[in-house]
KERO-412039 format. One record per atom (N, C-alpha, C): residue in three letters; x, y, z. Coordinates in steps of 0.02 Angstrom, whole numbers, plus 50000, padded with zeros to 5 digits. Each point is the difference from the previous one (the first is absolute). Example, Ala and Ser with C-alpha at 12.3 -4.5 7.8 and 13.67 -1.06 7.14 Angstrom:
<drenvos>
ala506604971650390 ala499555005950000 ala500455006050000 ser499825005349964 ser500425005950003 ser499615005550037 
</drenvos>
This chain:
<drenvos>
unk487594875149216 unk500415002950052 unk499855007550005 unk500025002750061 unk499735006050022 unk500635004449987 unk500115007649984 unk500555003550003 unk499905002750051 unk500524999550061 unk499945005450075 unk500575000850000 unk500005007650033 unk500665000349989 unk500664998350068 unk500485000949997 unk500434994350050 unk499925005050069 unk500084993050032 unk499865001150071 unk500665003250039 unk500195005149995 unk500845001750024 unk499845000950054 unk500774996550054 unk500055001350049 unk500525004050050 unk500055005949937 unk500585004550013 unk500455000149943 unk500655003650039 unk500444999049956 unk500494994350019 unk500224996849946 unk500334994550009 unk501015003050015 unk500055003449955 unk500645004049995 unk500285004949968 unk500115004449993 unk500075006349956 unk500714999249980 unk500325000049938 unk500684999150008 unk500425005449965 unk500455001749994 unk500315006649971 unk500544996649983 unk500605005049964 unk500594998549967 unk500415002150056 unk500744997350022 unk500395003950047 unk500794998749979 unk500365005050013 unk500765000349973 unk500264992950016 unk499914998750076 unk500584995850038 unk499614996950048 unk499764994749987 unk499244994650040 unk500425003150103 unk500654999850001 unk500334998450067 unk499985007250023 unk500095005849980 unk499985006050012 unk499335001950023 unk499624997149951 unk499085004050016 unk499684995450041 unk500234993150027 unk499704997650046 unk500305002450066 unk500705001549994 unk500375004450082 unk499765006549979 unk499385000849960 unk499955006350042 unk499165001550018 unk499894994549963 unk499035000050019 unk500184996250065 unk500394993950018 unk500104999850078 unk499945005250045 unk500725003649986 unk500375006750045 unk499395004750020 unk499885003149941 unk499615006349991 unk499124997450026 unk499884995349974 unk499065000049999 unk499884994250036 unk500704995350052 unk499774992450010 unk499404996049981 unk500264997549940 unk499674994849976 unk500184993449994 unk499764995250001 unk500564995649997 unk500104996949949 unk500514996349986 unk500224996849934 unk499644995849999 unk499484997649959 unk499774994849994 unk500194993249966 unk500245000949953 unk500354994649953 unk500425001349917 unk500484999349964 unk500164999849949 unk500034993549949 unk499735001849963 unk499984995349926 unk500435001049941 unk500504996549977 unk500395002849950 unk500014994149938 unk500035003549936 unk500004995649965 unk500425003849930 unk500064994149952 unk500404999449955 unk499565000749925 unk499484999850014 unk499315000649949 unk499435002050027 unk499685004049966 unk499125002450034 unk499674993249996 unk499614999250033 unk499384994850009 unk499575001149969 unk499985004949985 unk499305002649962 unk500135000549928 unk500445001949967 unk500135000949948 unk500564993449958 unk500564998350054 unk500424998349982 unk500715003749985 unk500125004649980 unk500395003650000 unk500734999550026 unk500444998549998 unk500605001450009 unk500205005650031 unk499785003450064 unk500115003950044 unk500184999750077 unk500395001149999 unk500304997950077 unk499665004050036 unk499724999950079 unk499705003150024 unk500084999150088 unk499995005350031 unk499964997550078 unk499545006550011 unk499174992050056 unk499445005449987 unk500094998850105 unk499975006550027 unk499734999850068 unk499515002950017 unk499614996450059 unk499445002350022 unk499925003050088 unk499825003749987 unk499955004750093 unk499455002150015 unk499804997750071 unk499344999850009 unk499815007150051 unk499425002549935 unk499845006150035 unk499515003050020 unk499744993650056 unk499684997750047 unk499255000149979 unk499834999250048 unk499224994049965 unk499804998849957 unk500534994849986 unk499934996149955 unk500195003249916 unk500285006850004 unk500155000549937 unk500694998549989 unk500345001949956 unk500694996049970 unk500455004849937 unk500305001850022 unk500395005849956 unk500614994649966 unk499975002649923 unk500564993950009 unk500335003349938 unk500535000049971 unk500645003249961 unk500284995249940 unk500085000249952 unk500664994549959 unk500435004449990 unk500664996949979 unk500635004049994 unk500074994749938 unk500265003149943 unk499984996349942 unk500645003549966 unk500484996450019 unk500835000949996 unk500315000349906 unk499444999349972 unk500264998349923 unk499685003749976 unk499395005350034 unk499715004649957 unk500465008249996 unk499645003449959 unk500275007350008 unk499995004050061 unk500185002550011 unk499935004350080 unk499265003149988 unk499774997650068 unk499375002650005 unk499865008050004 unk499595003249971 unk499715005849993 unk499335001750035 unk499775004950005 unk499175001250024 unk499755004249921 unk499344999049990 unk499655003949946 unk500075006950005 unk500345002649958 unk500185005550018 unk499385005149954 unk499734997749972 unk499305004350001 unk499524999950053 unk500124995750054 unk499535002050048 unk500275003250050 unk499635005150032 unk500605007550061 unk500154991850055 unk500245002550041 unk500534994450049 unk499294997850052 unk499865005450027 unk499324998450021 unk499514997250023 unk499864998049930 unk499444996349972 unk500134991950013 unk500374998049997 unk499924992349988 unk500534997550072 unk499444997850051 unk500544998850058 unk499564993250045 unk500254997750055 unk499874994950042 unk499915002250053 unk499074999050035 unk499775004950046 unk500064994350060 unk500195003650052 unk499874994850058 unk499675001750047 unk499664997950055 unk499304999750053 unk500465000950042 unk499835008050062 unk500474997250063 unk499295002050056 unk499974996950039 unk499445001050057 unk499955006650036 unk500255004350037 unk500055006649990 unk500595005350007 unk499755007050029 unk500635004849960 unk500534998750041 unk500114995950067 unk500475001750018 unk500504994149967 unk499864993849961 unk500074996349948 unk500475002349961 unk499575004449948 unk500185002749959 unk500705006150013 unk499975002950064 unk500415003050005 unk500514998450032 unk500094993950013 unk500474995550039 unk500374998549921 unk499794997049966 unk499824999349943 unk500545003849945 unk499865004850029 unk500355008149948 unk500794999050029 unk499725001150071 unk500885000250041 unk500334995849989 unk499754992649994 unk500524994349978 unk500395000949917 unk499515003849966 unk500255000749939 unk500415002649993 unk499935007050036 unk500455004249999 unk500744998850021 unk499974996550063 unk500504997550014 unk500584994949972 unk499644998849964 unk500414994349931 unk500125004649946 unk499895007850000 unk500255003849938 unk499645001249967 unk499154999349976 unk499694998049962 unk499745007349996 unk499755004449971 unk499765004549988 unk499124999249969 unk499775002850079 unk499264995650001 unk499725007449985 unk499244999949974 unk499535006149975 unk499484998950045 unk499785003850037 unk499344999450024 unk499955002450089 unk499704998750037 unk499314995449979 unk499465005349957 unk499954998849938 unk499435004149973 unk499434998550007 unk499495002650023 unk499414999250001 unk499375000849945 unk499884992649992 unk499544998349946 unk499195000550025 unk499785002150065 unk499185001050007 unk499874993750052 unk500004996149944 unk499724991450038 unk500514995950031 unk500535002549972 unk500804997850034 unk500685004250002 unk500564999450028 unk500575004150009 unk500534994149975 unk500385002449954 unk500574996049970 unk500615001550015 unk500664996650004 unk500545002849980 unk500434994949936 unk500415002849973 unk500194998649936 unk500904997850003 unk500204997149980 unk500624999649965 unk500414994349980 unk500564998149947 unk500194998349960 unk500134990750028 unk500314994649961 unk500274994150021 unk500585000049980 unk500654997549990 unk500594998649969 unk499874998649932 unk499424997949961 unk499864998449955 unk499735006849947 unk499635004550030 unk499825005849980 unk499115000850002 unk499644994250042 unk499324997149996 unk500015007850083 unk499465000049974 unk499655007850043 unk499724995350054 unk499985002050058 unk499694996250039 unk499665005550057 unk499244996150005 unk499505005050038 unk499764995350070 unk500145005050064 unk499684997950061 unk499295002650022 unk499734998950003 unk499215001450001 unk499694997950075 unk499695006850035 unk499404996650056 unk499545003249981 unk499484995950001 unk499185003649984 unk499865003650070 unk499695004449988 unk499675007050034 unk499104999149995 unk499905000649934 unk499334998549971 unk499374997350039 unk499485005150004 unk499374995750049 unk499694993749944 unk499854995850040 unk499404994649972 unk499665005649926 unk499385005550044 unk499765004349956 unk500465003749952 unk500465002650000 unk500385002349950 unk500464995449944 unk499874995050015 unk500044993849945 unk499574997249952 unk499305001250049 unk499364999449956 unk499845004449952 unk500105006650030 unk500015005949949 unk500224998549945 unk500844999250016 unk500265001749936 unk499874991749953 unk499834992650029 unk499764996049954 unk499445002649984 unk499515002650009 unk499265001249977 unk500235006849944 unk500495003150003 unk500255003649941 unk500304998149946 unk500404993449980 unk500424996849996 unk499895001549916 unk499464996449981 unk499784998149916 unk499865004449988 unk499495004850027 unk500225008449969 unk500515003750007 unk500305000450031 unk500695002649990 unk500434998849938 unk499964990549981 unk500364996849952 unk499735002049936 unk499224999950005 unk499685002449941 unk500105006649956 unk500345004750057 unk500005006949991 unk500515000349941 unk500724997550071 unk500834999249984 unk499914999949922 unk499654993549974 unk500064992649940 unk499855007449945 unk499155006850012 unk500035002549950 unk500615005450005 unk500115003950046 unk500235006449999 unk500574998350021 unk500524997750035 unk500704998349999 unk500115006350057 unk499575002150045 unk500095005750039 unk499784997350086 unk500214999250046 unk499784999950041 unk499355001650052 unk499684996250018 unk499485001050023 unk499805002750056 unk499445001250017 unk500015003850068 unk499534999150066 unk499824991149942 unk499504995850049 unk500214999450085 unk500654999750010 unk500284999650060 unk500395006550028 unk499815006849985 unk500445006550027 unk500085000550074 unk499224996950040 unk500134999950049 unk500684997450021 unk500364995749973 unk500774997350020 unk500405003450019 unk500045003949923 unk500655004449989 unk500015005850063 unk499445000650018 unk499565007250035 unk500344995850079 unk499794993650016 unk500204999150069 unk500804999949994 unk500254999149946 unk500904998549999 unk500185007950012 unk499615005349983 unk500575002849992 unk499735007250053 unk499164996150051 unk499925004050079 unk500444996650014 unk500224993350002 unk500394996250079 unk500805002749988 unk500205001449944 unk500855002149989 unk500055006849991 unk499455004750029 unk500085007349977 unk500325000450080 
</drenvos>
């Protein structure tokens, strides 16, 4: 038998921890319309066996991907890693363009939400902010030419190579930083 490696055809589902399964689905509705796709609840893991009660939902966030939550009523109150800055560890989403994204902002805003952005990342413009749960959540439209994608993949492994010795940032891609910060001067 040959070793290849698996044929993926995406992502199947990304799933996170959430306070209150009924709260964070009225609000990935409200806020980002998605739709509810389905809930699974159980009295034991399948996988393990376990004796854990669980209600897992899934919301579809669109083509074909699938955001989906458990609320696990018998554990400790959920926390975020608090060694990592808030930041860092969040759920990016695709919107087609800025006026999207800034439709986007206003709806947020309008529900109270205290949104960051749109900051401009070079190849794309983001905006940022929180879920009921405390999960960071990022709206994203690409900007980025065809060619300025190639660039920065044809930089990619040297860049990583650099990072892996010196722990310092590289400068394989400055042209970036250089267009981010003609277009916002």
């Amino acid at each position: 038998m040959t070793e290849t490696a698996p044929n993926l055809q995406g992502v199947h589902h990304v799933a996170y921890r959430c306070k209150d399964a009924k709260e964070t689905v009225d609000f990935y509705k409200d806020v980002l319309g998605m739709d509810f796709q389905l809930a699974i609840a159980e009295d034991k893991v399948p996988s393990t066996g376990a004796a854990d009660p669980y209600m897992h939902v899934f919301l579809d966030a669109g083509n074909g991907n699938v955001l989906a939550f458990f609320e696990l009523p018998t554990r400790p109150d959920m926390d975020r890693d608090r060694n990592t800055p808030e930041w860092v560890q969040h759920i990016a989403f695709k919107v087609a363009t800025m006026d999207d994204l800034m439709n986007a902002k206003a709806r947020a805003e309008s529900r109270g939400l205290e949104v960051v952005g749109p900051t401009h990342h070079g190849i794309f413009k983001s905006i940022y902010f929180f879920d009921p749960n405390g999960h960071r959540l990022e709206l994203a439209c690409n900007i980025g030419t065809p060619e300025q994608m190639s660039e920065l993949k044809s930089v990619a492994e040297d860049m990583l190579d650099e990072w892996s010795r010196t722990k310092k940032a590289p400068r394989h891609a400055a042209w970036l930083h250089e267009k981010i910060a003609d277009e916002t001067a």
